[in-house]
C-alpha positions as a Markdown table, in Angstrom:
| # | Residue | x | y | z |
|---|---|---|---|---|
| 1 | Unk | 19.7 | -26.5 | 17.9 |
| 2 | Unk | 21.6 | -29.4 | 16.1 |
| 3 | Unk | 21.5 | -29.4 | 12.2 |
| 4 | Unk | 20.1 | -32.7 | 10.6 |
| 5 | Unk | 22.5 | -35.1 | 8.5 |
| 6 | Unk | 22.0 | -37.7 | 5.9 |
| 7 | Unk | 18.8 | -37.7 | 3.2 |
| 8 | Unk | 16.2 | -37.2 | 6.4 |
| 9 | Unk | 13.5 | -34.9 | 5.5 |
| 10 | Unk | 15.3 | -34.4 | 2.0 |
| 11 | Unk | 12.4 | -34.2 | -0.5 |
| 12 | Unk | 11.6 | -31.4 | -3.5 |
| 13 | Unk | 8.7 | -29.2 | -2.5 |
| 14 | Unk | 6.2 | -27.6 | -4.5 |
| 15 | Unk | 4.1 | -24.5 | -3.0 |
| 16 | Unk | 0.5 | -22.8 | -3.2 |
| 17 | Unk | 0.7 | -19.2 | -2.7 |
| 18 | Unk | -1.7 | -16.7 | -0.6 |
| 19 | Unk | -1.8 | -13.1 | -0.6 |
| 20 | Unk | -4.0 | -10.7 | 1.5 |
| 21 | Unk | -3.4 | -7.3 | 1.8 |
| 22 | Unk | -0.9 | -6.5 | 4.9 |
| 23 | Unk | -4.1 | -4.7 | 7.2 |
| 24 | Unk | -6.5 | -7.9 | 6.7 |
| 25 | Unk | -7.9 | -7.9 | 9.8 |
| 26 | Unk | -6.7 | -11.1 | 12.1 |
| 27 | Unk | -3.7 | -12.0 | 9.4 |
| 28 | Unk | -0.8 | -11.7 | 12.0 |
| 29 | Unk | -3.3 | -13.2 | 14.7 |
| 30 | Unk | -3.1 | -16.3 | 12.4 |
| 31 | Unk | 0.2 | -15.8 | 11.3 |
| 32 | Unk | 1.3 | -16.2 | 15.0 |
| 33 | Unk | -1.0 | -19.0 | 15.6 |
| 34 | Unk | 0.6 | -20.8 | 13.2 |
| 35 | Unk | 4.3 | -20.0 | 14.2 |
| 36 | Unk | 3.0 | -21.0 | 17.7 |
| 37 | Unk | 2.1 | -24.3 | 16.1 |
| 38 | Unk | -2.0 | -24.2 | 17.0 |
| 39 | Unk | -1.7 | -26.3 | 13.7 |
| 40 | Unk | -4.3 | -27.2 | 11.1 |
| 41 | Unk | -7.2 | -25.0 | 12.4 |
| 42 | Unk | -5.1 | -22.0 | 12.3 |
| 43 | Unk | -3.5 | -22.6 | 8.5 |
| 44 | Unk | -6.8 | -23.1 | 7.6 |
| 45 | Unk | -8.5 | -19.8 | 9.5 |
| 46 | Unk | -5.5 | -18.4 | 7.8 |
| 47 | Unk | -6.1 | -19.2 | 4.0 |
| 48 | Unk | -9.5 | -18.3 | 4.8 |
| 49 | Unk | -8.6 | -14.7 | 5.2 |
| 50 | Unk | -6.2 | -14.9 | 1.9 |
| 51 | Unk | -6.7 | -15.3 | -1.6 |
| 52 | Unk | -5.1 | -18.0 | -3.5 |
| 53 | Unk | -2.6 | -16.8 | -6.3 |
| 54 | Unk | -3.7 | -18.8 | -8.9 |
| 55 | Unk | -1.9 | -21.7 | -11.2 |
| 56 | Unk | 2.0 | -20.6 | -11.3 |
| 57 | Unk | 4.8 | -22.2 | -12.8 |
| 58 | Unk | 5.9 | -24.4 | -10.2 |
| 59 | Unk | 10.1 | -23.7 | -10.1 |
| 60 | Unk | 8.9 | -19.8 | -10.4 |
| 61 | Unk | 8.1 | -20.1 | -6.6 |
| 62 | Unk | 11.5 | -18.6 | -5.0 |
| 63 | Unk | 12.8 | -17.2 | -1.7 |
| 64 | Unk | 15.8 | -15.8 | -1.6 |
| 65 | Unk | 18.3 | -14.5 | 0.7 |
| 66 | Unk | 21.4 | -12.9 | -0.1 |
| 67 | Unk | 24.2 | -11.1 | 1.5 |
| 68 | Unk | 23.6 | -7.4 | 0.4 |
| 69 | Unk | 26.1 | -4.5 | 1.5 |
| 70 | Unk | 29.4 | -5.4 | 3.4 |
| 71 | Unk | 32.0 | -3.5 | 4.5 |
| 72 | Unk | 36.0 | -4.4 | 5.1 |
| 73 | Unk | 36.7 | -4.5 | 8.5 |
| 74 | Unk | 40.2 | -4.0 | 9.5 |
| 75 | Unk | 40.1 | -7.0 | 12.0 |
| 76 | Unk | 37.2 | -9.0 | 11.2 |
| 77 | Unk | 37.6 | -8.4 | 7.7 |
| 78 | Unk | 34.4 | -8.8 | 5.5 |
| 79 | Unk | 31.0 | -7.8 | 7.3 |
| 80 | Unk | 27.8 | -8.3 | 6.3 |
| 81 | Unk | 25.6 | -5.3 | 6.8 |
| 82 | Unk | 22.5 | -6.4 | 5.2 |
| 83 | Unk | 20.4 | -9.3 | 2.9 |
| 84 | Unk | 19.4 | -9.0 | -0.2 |
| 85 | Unk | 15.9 | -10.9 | 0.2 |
| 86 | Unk | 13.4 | -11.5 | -2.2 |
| 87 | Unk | 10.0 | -13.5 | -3.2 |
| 88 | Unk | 8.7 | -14.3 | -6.4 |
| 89 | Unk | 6.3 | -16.2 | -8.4 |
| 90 | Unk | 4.9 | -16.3 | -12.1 |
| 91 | Unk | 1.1 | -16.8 | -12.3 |
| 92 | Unk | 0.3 | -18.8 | -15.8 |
| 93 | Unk | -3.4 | -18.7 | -15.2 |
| 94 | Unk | -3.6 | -15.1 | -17.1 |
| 95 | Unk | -7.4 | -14.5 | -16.9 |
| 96 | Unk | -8.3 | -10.9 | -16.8 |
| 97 | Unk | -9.8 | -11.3 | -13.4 |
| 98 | Unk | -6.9 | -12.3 | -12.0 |
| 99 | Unk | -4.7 | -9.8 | -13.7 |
| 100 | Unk | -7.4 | -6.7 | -12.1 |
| 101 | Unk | -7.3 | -8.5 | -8.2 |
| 102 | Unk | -3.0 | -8.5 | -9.0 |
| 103 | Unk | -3.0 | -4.9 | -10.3 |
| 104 | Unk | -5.0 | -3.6 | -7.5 |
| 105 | Unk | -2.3 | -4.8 | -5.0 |
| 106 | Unk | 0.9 | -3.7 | -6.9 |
| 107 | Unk | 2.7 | -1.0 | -5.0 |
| 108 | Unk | 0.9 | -1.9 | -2.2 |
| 109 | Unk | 1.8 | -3.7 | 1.1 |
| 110 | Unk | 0.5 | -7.4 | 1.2 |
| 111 | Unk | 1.8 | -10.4 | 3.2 |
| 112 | Unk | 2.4 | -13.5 | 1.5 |
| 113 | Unk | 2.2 | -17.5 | 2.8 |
| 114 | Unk | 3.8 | -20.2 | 1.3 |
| 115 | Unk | 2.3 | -23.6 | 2.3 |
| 116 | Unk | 3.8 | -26.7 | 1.3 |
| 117 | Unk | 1.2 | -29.0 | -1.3 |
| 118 | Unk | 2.3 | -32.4 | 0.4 |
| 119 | Unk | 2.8 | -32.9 | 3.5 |
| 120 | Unk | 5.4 | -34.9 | 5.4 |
| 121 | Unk | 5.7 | -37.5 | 8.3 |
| 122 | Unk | 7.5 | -36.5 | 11.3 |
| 123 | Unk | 6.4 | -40.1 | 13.7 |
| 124 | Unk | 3.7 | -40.2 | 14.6 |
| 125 | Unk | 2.7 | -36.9 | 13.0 |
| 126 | Unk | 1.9 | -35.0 | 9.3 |
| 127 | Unk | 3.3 | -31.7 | 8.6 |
| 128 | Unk | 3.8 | -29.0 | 5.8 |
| 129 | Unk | 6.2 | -26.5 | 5.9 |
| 130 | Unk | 4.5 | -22.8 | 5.8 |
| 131 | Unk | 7.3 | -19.8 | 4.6 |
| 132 | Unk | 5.3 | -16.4 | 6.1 |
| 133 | Unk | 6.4 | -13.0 | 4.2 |
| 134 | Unk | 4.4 | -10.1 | 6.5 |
| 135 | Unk | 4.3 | -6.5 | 5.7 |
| 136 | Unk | 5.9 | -6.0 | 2.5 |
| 137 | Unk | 5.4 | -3.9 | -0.6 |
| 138 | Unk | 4.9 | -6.0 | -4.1 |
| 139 | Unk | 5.3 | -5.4 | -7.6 |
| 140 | Unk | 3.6 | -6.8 | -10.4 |
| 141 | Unk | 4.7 | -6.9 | -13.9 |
| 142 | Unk | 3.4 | -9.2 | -17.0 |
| 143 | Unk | 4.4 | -10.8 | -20.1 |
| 144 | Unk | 2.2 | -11.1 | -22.8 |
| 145 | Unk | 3.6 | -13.2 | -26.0 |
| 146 | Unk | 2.4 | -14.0 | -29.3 |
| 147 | Unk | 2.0 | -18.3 | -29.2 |
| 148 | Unk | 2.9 | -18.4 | -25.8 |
| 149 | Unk | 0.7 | -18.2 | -22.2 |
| 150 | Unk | 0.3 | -14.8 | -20.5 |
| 151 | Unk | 2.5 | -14.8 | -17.3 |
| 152 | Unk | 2.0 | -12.2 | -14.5 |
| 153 | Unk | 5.1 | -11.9 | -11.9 |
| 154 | Unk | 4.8 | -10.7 | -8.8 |
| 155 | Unk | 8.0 | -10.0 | -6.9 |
| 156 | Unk | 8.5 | -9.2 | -2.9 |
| 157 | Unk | 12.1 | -7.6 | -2.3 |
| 158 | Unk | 13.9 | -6.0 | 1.2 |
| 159 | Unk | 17.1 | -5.4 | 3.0 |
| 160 | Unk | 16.7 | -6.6 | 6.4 |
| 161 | Unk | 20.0 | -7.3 | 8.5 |
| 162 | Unk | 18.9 | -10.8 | 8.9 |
| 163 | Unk | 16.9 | -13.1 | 6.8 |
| 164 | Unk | 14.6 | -14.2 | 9.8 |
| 165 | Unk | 13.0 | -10.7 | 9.4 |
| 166 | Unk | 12.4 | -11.2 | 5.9 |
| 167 | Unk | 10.2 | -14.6 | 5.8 |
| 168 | Unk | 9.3 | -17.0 | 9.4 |
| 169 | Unk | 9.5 | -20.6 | 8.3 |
| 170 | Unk | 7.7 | -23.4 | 10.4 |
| 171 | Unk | 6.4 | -26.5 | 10.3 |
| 172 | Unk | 2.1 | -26.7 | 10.8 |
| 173 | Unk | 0.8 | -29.8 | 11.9 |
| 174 | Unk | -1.8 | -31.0 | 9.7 |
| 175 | Unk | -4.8 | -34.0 | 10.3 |
């Protein structure tokens, strides 16, 4: 695989977030539909089986990926034994009905897709990059202030050995 240079395909990204529990029936189906770029009619059979996460503050929206636990080898020297990976995102639309449908899923295992709002030209074709977090248990905490908007944050953490395992990231052609 060789690595792009220069500004090509340089751009700031803003996300929507879905979240279905982990055991919707036909989720990884159309999770591997999409990674197997069937394209637009599989992101969209997806999201159908999801459930928006509502308005969140936009630079709330991270994926990270960390080195965790290493170890000092005598001849290799530092080595990396796991990664610190985690996903979260701050909800600002702090209605009690999305606050219940949040509660319900904390603690629980849900997978999480994050499809890119605008999508880009690769000639001759449109695309939007789609981050996939399967199988993982959330938690959800709020924040309610005096003068200030509710905010609900739900957070996705592991300790794979590799980050691949934590998120799949593709590009999904899109009409």
């Amino acid at each position: 695989m060789a690595l792009s240079y220069g500004t090509d395909g340089l751009k700031q990204k803003s996300w929507r977030v879905y979240i279905a529990p982990a055991d919707t029936v036909g989720l990884d189906d159309g999770f591997d539909d999409i990674l197997g770029n069937i394209g637009a009619v599989g992101l969209d059979a997806v999201i159908a089986l999801m459930s928006e996460y509502g308005e969140c503050r936009d630079d709330s929206i991270v994926v990270t990926g960390e080195d965790g636990d290493s170890i000092e080898g005598n001849v290799a020297g530092n080595i990396v034994l796991n990664k610190n990976c985690t996903m979260s995102a701050e909800l600002i639309n702090f209605t009690p009905d999305n606050i219940s449908a949040l509660e319900d899923l904390d603690g629980t295992e849900v997978s999480v897709l994050l499809v890119e709002k605008d999508s880009h030209l690769v000639d001759p074709k449109y695309y939007k990059t789609v981050i996939i977090i399967r199988h993982k248990n959330m938690s959800y905490s709020e924040n309610i202030t005096g003068g200030d908007t509710g905010k609900a944050m739900i957070t996705i953490s592991d300790t794979p050995n590799k980050i691949g395992k934590f998120r799949e990231i593709c590009d999904c052609e899109v009409v």
